[in-house]
N, C-alpha and C positions, 0 to 999 in steps of 0.2 A: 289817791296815792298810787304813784306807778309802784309794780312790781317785779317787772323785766320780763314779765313771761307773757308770751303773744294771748290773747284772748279766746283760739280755738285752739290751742294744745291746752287751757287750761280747762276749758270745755270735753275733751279727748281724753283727758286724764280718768275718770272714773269707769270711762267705759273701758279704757286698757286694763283699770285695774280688775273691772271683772272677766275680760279674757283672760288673763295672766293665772286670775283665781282658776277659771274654769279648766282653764289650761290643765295649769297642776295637777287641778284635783282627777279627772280623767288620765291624765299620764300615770300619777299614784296609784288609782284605783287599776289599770292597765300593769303598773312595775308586781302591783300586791297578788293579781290573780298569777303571773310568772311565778312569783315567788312559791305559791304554793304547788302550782303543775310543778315544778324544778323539788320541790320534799316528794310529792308524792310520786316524779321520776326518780329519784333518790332511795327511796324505798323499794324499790323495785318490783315493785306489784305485775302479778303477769296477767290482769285483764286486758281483753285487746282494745278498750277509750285508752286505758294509760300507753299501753303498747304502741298505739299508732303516733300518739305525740314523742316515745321516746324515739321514731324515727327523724325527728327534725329537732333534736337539743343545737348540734351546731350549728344551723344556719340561726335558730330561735336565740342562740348566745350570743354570737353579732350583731341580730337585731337588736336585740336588747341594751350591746352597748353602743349599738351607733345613737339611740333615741336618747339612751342616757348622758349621753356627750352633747346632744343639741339640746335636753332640760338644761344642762350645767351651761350651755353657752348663752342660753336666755334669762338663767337666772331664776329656774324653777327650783328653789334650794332642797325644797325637802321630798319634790318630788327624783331630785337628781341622787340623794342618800336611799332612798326606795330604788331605781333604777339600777347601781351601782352591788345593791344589796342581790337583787332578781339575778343582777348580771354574772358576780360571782357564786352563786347557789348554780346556773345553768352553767358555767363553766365547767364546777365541777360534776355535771350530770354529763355532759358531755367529752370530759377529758380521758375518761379508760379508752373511747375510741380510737383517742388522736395518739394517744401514749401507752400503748396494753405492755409494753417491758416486754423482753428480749433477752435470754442469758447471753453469755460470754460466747465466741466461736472457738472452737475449736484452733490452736495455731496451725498457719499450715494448712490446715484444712481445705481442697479445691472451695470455690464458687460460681455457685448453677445459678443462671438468671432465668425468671420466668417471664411471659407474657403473657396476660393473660386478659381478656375482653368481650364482651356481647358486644356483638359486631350489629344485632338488630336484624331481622329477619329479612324486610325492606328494604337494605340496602346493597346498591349493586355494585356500588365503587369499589371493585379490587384492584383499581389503579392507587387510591388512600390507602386502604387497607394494607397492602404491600408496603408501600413507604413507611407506615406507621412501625410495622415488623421490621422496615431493614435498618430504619433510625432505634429501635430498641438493641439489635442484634441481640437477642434472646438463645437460650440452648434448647430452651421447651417453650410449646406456647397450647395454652389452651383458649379455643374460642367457642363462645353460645351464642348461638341464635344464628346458626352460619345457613342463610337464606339458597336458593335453587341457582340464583346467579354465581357465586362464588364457589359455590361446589361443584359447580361445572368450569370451574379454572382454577382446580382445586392447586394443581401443580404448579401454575404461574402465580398464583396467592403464596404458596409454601414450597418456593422453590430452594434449596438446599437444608428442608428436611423431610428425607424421605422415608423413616420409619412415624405412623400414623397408626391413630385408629378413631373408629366412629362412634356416636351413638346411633339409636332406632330414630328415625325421623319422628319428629313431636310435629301435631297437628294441633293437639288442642288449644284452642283462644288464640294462637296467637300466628298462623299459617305454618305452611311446612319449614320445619328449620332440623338441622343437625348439629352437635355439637362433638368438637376433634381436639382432638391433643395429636401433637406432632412433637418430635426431636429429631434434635442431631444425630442421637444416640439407637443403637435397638431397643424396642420398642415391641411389649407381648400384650393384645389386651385381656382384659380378663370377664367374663362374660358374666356379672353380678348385677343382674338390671333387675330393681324391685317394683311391682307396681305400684305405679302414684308418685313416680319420680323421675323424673329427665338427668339421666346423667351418663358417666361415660369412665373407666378405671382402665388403666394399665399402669404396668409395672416398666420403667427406665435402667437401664445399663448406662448409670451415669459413672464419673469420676469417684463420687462419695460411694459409687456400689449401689444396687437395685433400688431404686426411687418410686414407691408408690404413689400416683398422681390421680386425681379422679376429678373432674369437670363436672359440675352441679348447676341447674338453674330452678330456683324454688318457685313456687307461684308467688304472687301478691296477697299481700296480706290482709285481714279485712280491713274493712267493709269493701273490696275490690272482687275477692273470693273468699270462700266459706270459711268460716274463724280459725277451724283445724288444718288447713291444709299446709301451711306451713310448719306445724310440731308434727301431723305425721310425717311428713317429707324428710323431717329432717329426722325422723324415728328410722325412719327407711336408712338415710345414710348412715346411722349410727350400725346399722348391722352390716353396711358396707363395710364400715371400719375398723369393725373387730374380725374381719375375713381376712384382713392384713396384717403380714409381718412386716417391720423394717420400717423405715423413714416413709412420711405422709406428707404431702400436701395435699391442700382441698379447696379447689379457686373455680369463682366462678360468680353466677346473678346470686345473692342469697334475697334479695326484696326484701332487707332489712340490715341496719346497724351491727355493727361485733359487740354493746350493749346493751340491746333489748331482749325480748324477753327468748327470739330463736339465736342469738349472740351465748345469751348464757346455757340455752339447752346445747350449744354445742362445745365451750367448754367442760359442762359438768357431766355430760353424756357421752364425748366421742373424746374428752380429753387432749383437744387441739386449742391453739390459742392463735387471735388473729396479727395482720398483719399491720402496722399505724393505718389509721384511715383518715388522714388530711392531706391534702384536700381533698373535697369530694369528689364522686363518680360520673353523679347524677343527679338533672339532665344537664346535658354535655351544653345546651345551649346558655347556660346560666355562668357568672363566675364562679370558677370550682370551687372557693372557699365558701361561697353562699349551698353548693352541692351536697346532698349526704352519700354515704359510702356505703351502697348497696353491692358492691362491685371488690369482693374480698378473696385476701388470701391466708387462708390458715395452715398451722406447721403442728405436728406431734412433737415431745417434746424433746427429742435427739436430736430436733434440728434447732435453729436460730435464725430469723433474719437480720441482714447486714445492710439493706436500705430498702426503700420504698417510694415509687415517685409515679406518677400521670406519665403516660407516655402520650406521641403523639396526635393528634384528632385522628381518628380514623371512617367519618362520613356517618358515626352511631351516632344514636345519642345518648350512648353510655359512655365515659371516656375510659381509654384503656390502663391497665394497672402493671408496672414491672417491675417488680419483686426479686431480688437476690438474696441468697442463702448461703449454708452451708454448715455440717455438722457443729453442734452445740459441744462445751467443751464439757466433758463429764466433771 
């Protein structure tokens, strides 16, 4: 009896069907282990296994749904309801970063834009560098990791701001680098440097009235460097923070998320809150939505930002962040 169907697809057939199965069932077993890392990112547990994956929820939530879009396009049914399921669990583990809320501004209120970027210690191009600042047109900018080449052209790097101040050259791990905040504005630093910390505080005579700005680069987190060095660092900024009166911002590498577990020590400790972090930072060589946002800016709570966006490459490979503000309305 014919039956229309060629003689080696009907041969083909049993073995698709056990790929198909296999398929599934590993994409499942793969959607089911998300599912659970994304409750137990959920919970917010501050050991540093869970710590280190809650640095990659947003790229791991893309993944997630790109795999789940190609189950569903092959017809993985039940692995594609598992997928779907992992994808929105990881979305929401991921979404305070992309979305942390913002009060009202102020009407009226001037608006200070910031720049601010790890330039990377390595790199020498203060010909990008410059462009990357004169396409932002920034009123303040702070930069980490400002390498021996560039601070030897400090003035052709930052030329039309010429109040400045520095940090101590950082040597450790990572060569000699300094980190500067510049303005348009006068500009007083303030000499609060703790040890066990890279950073950099002065005080702005901006529009909004004295603007307290401090430049931070945290170390990496473990398994890169020792478990604590990132809660004492940021122990250390917290007594920066309570040295100041007045309007804060606080930008800079932090080597981790604004919802992990040094995200919320510095909400519930220094009492700032960050700035959206999508797209990503970092590394710059990747698409920035696949990026995470190691690369942040935080506000006290009298101020507000009013946008947030990737500025131009600037030769790092960190990508740079510009941030605008301006007093929060009471």
């Amino acid at each position: 009896m014919e039956t229309g169907v060629h003689p080696e697809a009907q041969a083909r057939s049993p073995i698709r069907s056990i790929i198909h199965r296999t398929l599934g069932g590993l994409a499942g077993l793969g959607f089911a282990g998300a599912t659970v890392l994304a409750v137990l990112l959920k919970a917010e547990i501050g050991h540093r296994w869970i710590d280190i994956f809650a640095q990659f929820t947003a790229p791991m939530f893309i993944a997630l749904a790109v795999a789940t879009g190609l189950t569903a396009v092959i017809r993985l049914k039940k692995a594609a309801w598992a997928g779907l399921l992992a994808s929105l669990l990881m979305f929401v583990c991921a979404a305070p970063q992309w979305f942390p809320g913002s009060p009202a501004p102020e009407p009226q209120a001037p608006v200070i834009r910031l720049y601010s970027a790890n330039v990377y210690y390595l790199n020498d191009d203060v010909a990008a560098m410059r462009r990357s600042i004169e396409a932002a047109d920034p009123d303040l900018i702070i930069l980490i990791e400002l390498g021996r080449g560039p601070l030897g052209e400090l003035d052709r790097l930052l030329e039309g701001y010429p109040y400045r101040a520095g940090s101590m050259r950082m040597d450790e791990t990572r060569g000699p680098s300094r980190s500067i905040i510049a303005s348009r504005w006068p500009l007083r630093q303030i000499d609060n440097r703790p040890d066990g910390l890279h950073s950099v505080t002065a005080v702005a005579e901006t529009p909004l009235g004295e603007l307290n700005l401090v430049g931070v680069h945290l170390t990496r987190p473990w398994p890169f460097q020792y478990q604590w060095g990132q809660i004492s660092q940021t122990m250390a900024l917290g007594n920066i923070r309570r040295t100041l009166d007045g309007p804060v911002i606080i930008a800079g590498d932090f080597n981790s998320v604004s919802n992990a577990r040094i995200g919320r020590q510095m909400k519930q400790d220094l009492g700032v809150s960050p700035a959206g972090g999508f797209p990503g930072t970092w590394p710059s060589n990747l698409p920035s939505p696949f990026g995470i946002t190691i690369d942040q800016v935080w506000r006290s709570p009298d101020l507000t930002f009013t946008s947030r966006r990737l500025g131009r490459p600037n030769g790092s490979d960190h990508r740079p962040v510009v941030t605008e503000f301006t007093r929060a309305k009471p």
